[in-house]
C-alpha positions as MATLAB code, in Angstrom:
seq = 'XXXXXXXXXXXXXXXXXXXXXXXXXXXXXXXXXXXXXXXXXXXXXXXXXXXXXXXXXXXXXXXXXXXXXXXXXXXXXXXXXXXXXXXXXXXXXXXXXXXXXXXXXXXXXXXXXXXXXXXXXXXXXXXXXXXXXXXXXXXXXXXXXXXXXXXXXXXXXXXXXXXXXXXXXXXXXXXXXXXXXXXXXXXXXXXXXXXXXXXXXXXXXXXXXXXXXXXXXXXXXXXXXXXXXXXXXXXXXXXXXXXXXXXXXXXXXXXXXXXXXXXXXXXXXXXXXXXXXXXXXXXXXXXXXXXXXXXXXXXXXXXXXXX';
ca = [
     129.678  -88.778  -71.939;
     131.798  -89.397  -75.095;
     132.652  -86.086  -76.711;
     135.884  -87.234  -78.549;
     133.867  -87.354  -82.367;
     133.545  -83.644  -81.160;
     136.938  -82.731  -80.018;
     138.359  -84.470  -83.042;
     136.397  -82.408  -85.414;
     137.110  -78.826  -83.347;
     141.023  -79.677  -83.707;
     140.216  -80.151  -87.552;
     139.356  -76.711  -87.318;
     142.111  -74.970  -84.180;
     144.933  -77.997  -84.337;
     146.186  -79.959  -81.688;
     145.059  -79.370  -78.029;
     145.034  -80.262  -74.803;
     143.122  -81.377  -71.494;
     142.066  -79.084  -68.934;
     140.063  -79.118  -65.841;
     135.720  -79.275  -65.966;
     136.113  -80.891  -69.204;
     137.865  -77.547  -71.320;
     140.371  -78.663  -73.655;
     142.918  -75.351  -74.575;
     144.658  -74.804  -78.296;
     146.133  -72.024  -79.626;
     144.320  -69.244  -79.948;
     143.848  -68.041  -83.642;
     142.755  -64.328  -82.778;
     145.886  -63.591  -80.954;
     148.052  -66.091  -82.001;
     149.942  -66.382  -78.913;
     152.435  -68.782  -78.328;
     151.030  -71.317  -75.410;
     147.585  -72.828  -75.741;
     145.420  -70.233  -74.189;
     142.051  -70.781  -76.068;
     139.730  -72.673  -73.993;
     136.346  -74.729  -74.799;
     134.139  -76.359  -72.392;
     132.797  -79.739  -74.555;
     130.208  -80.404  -72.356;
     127.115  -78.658  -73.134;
     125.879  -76.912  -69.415;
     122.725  -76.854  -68.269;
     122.186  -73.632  -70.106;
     122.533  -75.322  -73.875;
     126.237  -73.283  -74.038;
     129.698  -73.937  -74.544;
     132.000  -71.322  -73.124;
     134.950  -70.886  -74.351;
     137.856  -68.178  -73.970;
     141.424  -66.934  -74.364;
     142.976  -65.830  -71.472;
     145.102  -63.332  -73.242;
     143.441  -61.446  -75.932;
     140.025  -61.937  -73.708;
     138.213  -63.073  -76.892;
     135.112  -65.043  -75.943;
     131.685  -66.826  -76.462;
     129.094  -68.994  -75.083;
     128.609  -70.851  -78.197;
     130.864  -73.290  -80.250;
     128.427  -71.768  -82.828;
     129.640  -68.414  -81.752;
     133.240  -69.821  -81.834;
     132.821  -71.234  -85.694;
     131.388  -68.179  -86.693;
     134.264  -65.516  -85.032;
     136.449  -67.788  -87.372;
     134.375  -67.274  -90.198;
     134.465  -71.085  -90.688;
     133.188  -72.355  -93.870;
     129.458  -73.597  -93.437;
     129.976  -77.117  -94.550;
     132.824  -77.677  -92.288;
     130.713  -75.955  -89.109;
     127.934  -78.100  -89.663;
     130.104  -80.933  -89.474;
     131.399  -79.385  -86.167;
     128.068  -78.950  -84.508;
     126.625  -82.423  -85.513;
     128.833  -83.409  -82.442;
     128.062  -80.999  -79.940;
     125.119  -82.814  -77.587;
     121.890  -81.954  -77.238;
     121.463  -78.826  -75.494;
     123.152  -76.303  -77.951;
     120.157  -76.538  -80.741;
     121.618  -74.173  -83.608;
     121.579  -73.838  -87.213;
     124.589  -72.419  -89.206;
     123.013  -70.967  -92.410;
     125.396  -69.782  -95.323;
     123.461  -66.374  -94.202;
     125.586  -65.571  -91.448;
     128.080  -64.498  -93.995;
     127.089  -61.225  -95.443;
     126.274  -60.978  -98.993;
     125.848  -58.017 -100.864;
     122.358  -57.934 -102.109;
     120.845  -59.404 -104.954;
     119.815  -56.312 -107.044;
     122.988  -54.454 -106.336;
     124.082  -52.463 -109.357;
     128.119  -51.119 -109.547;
     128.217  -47.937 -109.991;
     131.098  -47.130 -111.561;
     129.936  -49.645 -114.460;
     126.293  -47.398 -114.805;
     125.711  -45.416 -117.688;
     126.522  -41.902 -118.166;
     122.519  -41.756 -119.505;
     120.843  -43.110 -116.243;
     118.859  -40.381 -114.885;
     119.434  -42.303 -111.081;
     122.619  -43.355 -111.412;
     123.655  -39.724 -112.031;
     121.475  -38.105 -109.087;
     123.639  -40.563 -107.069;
     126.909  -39.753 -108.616;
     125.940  -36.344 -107.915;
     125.154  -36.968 -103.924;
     128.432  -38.603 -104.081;
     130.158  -35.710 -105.050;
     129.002  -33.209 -103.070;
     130.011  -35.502 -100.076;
     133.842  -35.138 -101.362;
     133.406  -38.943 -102.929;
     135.343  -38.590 -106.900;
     134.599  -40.905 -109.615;
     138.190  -42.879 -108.171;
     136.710  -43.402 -104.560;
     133.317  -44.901 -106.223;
     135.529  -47.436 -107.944;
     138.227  -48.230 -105.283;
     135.341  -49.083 -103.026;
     133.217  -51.004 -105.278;
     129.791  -48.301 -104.009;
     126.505  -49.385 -106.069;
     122.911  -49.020 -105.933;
     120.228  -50.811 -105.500;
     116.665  -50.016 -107.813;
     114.429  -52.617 -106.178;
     114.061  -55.262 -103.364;
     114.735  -54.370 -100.124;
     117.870  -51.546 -100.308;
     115.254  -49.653 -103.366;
     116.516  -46.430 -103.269;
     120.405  -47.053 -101.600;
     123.557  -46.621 -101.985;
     125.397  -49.893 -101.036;
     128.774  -49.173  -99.771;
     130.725  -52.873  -99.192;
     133.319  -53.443  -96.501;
     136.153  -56.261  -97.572;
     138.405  -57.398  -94.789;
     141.513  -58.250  -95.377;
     141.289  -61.394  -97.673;
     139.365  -59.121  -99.885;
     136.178  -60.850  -98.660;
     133.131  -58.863  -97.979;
     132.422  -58.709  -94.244;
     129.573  -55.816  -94.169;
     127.780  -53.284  -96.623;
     125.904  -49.944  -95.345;
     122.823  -48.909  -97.007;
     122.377  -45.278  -97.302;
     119.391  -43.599  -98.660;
     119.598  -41.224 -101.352;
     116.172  -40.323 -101.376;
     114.087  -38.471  -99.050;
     113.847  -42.030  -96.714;
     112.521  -41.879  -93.192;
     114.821  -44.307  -92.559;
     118.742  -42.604  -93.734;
     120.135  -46.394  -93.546;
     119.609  -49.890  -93.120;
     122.054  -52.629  -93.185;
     122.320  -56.130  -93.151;
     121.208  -57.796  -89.892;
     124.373  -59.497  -89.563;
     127.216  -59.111  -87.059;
     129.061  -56.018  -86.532;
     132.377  -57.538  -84.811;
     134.394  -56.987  -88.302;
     136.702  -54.504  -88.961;
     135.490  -51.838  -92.097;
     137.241  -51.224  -94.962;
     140.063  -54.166  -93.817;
     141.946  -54.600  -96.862;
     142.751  -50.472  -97.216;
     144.559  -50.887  -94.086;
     148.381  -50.498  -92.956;
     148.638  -51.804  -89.520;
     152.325  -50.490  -89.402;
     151.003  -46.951  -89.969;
     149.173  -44.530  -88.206;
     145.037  -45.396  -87.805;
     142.231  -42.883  -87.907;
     139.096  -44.091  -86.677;
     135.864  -42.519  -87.976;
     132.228  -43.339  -87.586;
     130.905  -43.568  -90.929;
     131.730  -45.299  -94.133;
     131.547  -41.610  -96.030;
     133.751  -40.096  -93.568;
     136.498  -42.890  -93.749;
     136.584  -42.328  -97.780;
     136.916  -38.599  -97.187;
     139.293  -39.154  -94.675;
     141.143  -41.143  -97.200;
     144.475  -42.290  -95.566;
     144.480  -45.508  -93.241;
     140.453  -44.344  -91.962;
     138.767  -47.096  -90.420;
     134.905  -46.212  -89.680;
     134.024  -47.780  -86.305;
     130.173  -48.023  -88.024;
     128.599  -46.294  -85.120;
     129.978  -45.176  -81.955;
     131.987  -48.119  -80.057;
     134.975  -50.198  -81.281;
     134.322  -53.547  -82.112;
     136.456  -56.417  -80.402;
     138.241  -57.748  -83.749;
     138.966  -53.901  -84.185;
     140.710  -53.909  -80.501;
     142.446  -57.224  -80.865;
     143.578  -56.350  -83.935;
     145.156  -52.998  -82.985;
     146.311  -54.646  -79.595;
     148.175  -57.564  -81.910;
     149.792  -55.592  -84.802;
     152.344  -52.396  -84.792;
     150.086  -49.924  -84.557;
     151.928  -47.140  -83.036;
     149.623  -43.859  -83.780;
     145.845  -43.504  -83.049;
     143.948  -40.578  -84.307;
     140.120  -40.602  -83.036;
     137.830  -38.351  -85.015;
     134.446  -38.792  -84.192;
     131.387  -36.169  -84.318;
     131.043  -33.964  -81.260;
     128.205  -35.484  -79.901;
     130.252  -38.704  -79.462;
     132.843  -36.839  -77.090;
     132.620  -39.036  -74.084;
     132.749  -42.244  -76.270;
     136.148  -40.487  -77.733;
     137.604  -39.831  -74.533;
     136.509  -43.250  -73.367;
     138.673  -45.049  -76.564;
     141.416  -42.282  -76.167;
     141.781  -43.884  -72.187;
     141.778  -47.349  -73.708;
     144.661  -46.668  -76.132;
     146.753  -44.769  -73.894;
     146.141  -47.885  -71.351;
     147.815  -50.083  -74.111;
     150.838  -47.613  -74.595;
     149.296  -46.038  -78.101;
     150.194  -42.639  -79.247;
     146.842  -41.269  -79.162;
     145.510  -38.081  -80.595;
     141.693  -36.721  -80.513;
     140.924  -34.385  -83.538;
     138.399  -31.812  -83.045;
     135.780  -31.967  -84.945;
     133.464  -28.727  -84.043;
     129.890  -30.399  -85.217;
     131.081  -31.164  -88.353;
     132.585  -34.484  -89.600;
     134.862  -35.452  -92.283;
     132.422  -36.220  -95.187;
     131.304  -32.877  -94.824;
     135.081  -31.123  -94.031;
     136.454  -32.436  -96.976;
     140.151  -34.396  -97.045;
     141.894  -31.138  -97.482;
     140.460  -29.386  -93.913;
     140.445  -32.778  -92.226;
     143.822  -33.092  -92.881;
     144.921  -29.686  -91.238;
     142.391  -30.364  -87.944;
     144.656  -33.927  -88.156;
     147.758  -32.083  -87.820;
     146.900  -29.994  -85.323;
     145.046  -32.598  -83.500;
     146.488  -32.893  -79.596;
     148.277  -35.772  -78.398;
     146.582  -37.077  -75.312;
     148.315  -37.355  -71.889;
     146.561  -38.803  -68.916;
     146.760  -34.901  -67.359;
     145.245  -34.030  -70.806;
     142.555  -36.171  -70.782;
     141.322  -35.790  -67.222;
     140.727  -32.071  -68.353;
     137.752  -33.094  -71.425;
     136.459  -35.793  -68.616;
     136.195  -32.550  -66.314;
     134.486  -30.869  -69.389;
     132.060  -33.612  -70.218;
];
C-alpha cells in the first residue's frame, strides 16, 4: 500500500522523519522535545482501524493519528487534511468542537453591573470563598443566565499561549448537580499561563482552591495528574512540589508524592485536616505550606502504613 500522500502530510505537521521497522516512521517528538527522533507512528492502519504511535522517552502515546493531531492541538483544517490520507479503517471526524469553547451565553463578570441582582449574589459567593474583585478579573470568571451552564459560574483555564484549554461550571444555586463541564478532554494543564515552571508548584484539586492558593497553584481538576501535567513537570526546572489535596484524597497524594520523589523532585505534602484551600483562605494556607513536611522515602512509607 502507498501511504507516502500520508507521511508527507504528517511531516507537514512533526518535520522530517525517518523509516522504521512494521512500517513506523520516527520524528522528533514535540512533547518532549528530545534530541533523536523518538516519536513513532505506525502508517498502516491495523486490523483494529488504529494507528499507534509513541515516544520512547517521555512515554506519550495514542492509538489514533486522530488522537496524535489532537494532543498537538492541530488546527482543524490542517488535521482534516492529515486524515484524508490515513486508509480506510481509522473512520474519524475532527470537528472544530474538540477545542473547548467557552459557552455561548457566557457573561464576564467583572464587566456586570453593580445593579444586577445575580451578578451580585455571585460576587457575593465569590467572596466568601476568599475570591476579591482582582481574582474575578485576572481569571476572566463569568456567568452564564441561560442555555445549558443557566445558573454557573464559568471559570476558564488558558494554557500557556493564552488559549483556552478548559472551563469549570460551578453552580451557584441550590443545583443537584454542583458542576458540569465541557465534555472535552481533560489532558491539559489548568490555569497554564499563571505558571512559573522555574518556581516551586502547588498542586490543588479545584479551580477555587488554586485562586485561593494564589502563588504558582495548579488545580489537578479532580484527583489524578494528567499526562501533559507530568511531562511537563518531568521536562521543565521544576525543582519544588507541594501537594495539597483534601483529606479524603490521601492515598492519591501519597501515590503523586512517590512519583515525584521517583523523578528526583523536592516534594512536600501539606496537611490539609478536612478542609481545603478555598475554604482556609491564602493567609492559613500559606502557614500549613510552610510547615508542610518534606517527603523522604522513610517518610512516606509511614502515611502508606497509615492509609
Amino acid at each position: 500500500m502507498d501511504y507516502s500522500l500520508l507521511l508527507n502530510s504528517l511531516e507537514g505537521v512533526l518535520g522530517k522523519s525517518g523509516k522504521r521497522a512494521r512500517n513506523n516512521y520516527a520524528f522528533h517528538c514535540p512533547f518532549c522535545n528530545h534530541k533523536k527522533p523518538k516519536l513513532e507512528v505506525q502508517l498502516v492502519t491495523n486490523e483494529k482501524g488504529e494507528n499507534p504511535w509513541e515516544c520512547w522517552v517521555c512515554k506519550t502515546r495514542g492509538k489514533t493519528i486522530r488522537s496524535l493531531l489532537r494532543q498537538l492541538k492541530v488546527p482543524s483544517e490542517i488535521a482534516r487534511d492529515v486524515l484524508a490520507y490515513v486508509s480506510k479503517g481509522e473512520l474519524v471526524r475532527y470537528h472544530e468542537d474538540d477545542f473547548v469553547k467557552l459557552p455561548e451565553e457566557f457573561q464576564p463578570l467583572f464587566s456586570a453591573s453593580n445593579e444586577s441582582i445575580i451578578a451580585n449574589k455571585i460576587r457575593r459567593y465569590l467572596h466568601k470563598r476568599g475570591i476579591t474583585e482582582l481574582d474575578i478579573l485576572k481569571y476572566n470568571i463569568g456567568y452564564c443566565l441561560s442555555g445549558d451552564y443557566e445558573g454557573r459560574i464559568i471559570v476558564p483555564s488558558y494554557d500557556e499561549n493564552n488559549q483556552l484549554n478548559y472551563f469549570v461550571g460551578r453552580s451557584f444555586e441550590n443545583s443537584y448537580y454542583k458542576y458540569k463541564n465541557p465534555s472535552a478532554s481533560k489532558d491539559i494543564i489548568a490555569f497554564e499561563n499563571f505558571i512559573n515552571w522555574n518556581l516551586p508548584i502547588v498542586l490543588v484539586e479545584g479551580v477555587f482552591d488554586a485562586i485561593a492558593a494564589k502563588r504558582n497553584a495548579i488545580p489537578i481538576l479532580g484527583k489524578s495528574l494528567s499526562n501533559s501535567l507530568l511531562k511537563k513537570i518531568v521536562s521543565n526546572n521544576v525543582k519544588q512540589v507541594y501537594i495539597a489535596l483534601d483529606s479524603d484524597a490521601l492515598k492519591e497524594a501519597i501515590t503523586f508524592c512517590e512519583q515525584f520523589l521517583s523523578m528526583g523532585k523536592s516534594v512536600y505534602l501539606v496537611g490539609m485536616d478536612d478542609k481545603d484551600p478555598s475554604e482556609m483562605g491564602f493567609e492559613e494556607f500559606s502557614q500549613r505550606m510552610k510547615y508542610a513536611p518534606e517527603m523522604n522515602m522513610s517518610l512516606l512509607m509511614k502515611y502508606k502504613l497509615g492509609l
